[in-house]
C-alpha positions as CSV (number, residue, x, y, z in Angstrom):
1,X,11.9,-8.9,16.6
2,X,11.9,-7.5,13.3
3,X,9.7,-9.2,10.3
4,X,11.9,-9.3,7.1
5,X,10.6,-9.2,3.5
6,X,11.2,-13.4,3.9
7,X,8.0,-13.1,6.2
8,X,5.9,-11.7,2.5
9,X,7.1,-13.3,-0.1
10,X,3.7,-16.2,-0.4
11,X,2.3,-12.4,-1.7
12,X,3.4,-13.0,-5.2
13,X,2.8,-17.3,-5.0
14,X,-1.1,-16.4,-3.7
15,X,-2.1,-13.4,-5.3
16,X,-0.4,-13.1,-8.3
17,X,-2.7,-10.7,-10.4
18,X,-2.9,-8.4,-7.7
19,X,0.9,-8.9,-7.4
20,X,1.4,-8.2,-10.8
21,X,0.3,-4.3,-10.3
22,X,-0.9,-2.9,-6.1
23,X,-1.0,-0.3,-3.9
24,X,-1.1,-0.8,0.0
25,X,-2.0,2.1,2.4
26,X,-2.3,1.4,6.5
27,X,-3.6,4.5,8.0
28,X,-4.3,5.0,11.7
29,X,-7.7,5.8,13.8
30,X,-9.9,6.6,10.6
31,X,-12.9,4.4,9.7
32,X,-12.9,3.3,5.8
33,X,-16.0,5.6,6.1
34,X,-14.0,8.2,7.0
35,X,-11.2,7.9,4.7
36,X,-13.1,7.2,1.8
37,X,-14.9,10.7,2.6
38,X,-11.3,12.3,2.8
39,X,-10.7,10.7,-0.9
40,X,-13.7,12.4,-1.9
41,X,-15.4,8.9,-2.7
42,X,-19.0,6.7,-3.3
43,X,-19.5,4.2,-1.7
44,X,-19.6,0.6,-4.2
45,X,-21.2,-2.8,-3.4
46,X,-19.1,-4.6,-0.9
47,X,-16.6,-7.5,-2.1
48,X,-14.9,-10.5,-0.5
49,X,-11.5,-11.3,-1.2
50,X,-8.9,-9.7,-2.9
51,X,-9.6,-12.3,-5.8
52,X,-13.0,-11.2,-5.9
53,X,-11.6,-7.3,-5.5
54,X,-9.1,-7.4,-8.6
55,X,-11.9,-8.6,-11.5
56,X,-14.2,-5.9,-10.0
57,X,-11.3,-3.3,-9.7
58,X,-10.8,-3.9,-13.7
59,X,-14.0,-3.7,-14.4
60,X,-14.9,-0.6,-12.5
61,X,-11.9,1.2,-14.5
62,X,-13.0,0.0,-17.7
63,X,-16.7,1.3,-17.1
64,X,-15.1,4.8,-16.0
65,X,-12.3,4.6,-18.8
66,X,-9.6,4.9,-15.8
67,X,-11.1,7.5,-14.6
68,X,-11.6,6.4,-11.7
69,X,-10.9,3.8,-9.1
70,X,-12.2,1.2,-7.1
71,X,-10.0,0.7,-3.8
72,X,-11.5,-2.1,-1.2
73,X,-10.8,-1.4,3.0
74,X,-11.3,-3.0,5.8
75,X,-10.9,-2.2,9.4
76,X,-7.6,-4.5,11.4
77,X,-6.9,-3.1,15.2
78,X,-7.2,0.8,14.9
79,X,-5.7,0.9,11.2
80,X,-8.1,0.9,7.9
81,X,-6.2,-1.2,5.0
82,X,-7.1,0.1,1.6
83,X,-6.1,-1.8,-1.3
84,X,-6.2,-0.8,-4.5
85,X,-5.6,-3.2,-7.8
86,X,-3.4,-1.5,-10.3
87,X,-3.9,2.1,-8.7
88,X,-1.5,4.3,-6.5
89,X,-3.5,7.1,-4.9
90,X,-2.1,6.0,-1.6
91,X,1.2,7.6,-2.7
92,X,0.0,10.4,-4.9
93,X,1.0,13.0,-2.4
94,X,-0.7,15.2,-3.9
95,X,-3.8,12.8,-2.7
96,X,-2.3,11.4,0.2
97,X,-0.7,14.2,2.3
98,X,-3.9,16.0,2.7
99,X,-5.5,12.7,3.7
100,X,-3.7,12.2,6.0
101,X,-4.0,15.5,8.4
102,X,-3.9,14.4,12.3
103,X,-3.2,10.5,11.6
104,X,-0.3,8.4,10.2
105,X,-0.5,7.2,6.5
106,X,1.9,4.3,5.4
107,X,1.7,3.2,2.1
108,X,3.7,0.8,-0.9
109,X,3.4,0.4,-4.7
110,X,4.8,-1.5,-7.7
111,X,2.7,-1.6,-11.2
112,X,3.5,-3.8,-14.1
113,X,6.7,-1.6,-15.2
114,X,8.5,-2.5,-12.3
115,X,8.0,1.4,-10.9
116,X,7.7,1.3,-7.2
117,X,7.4,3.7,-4.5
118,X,6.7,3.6,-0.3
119,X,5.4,6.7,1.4
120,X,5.4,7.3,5.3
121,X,3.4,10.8,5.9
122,X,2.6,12.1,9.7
123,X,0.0,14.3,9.9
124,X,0.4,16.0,5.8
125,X,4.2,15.8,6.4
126,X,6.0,13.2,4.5
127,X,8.7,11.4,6.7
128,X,10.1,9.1,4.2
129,X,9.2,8.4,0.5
130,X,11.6,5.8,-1.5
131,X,11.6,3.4,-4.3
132,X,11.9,0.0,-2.3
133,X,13.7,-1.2,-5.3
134,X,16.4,1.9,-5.0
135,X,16.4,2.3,-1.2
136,X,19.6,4.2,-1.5
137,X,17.8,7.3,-2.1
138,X,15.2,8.5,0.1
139,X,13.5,12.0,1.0
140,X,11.1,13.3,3.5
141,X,12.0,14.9,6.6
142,X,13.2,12.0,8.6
143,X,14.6,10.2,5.6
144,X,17.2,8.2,7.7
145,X,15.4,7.1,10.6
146,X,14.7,3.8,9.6
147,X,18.2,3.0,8.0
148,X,18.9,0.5,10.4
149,X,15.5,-1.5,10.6
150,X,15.5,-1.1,6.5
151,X,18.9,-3.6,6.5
152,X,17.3,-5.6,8.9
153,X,14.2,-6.1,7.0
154,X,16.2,-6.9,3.5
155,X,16.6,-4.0,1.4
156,X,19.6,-4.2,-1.0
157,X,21.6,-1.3,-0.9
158,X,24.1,-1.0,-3.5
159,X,25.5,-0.9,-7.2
160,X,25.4,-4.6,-7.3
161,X,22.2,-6.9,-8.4
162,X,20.5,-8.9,-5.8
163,X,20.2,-12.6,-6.8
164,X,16.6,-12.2,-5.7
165,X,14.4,-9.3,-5.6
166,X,12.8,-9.1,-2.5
167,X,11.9,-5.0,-2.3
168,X,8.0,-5.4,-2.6
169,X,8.5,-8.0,0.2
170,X,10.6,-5.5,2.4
171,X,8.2,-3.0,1.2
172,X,4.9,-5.1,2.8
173,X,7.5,-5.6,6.3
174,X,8.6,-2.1,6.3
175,X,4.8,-1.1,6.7
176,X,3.8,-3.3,9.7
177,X,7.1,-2.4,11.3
178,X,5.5,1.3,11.2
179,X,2.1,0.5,12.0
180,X,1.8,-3.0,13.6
181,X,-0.4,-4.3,11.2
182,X,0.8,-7.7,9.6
183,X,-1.0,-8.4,6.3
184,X,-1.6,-12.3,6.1
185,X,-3.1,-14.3,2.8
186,X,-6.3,-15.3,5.6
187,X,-6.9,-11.9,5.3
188,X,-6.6,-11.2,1.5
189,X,-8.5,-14.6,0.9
190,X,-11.5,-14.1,3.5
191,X,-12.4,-10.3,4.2
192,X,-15.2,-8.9,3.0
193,X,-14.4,-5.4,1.9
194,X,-15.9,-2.1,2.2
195,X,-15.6,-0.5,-1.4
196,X,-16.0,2.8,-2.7
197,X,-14.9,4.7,-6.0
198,X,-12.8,7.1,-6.1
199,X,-11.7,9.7,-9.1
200,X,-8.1,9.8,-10.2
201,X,-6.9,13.0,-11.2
């Protein structure tokens, strides 16, 4: 059975400064060691909880003058989760294509001026890149595939307003539907994170 964006939305009600501005990224059989290496990377005192992760994320930019960026990961099944507070590397393609080479790479993010994208690369290929909040217009080489599970999940497609705006939701369901992974608050609220910083450019 499919999980629907009704399945995320305690996201927003528990975290909501790192609601306010996120980006998620699953991707498959690399350790965060690993993928932190492929982001060119330090390594950064470990944290615990995404609380704990999103005043030390704020910080870290400030000191670095948004240069660069903290992003916390953690290991779930074969997948690494990395997190970043008010960052998007994990849809740069230009950043996340070549990180992905031989693995999967599924990632989601909104920032504070409503701006929202979800990326679904395979192997440096993008499959399907979207805004979640305008999933009528998708690219990537499969851009259709997942037409049918996307209604399922809860995207609005559409000229007309929702009554309620549930595309980050379907955004967070849309990933574990591709990778398996469910994010839950017990993990947000009780991990302790492997960090590292890594430059934006």
């Amino acid at each position: 059975m499919t999980t629907t964006a009704t399945a995320y939305t305690w996201f927003e009600e528990r975290f909501p400064d790192l609601a306010e501005a996120y980006c998620f990224t699953l991707v498959h059989d690399l350790s965060p060691a690993d993928l932190l290496h492929r982001l060119g990377g330090t390594n950064e005192p470990a944290l615990t909880g995404a609380d704990e992760f999103v005043e030390a994320a704020f910080e870290f930019s400030d000191r670095y003058d948004g240069k660069r960026q903290l992003v916390a990961m953690t290991t779930v099944g074969s997948w690494t989760l990395m997190i970043e507070a008010n960052g998007y590397l994990g849809v740069t393609e230009e950043r996340a294509l070549d990180a992905s080479a031989g693995t999967r790479w599924v990632s989601h993010f909104v920032n504070v001026n409503a701006l929202d994208a979800f990326l679904w690369a395979e192997d440096s290929a993008p499959r399907l890149t979207f805004e979640p909040m305008y999933p009528d217009h998708r690219w990537g080489s499969t851009p259709d595939e997942l037409l049918a599970v996307m209604r399922d999940i809860g995207f609005h497609f559409g000229d007309d307003i929702p009554e309620l705006d549930l595309s980050a939701s379907a955004a967070f369901a849309l990933a574990e539907h591709l990778t398996g992974v469910a994010v839950t608050p017990e993990l947000l609220e009780s991990t302790t994170f492997t960090c590292g910083g890594v430059a934006v450019r």
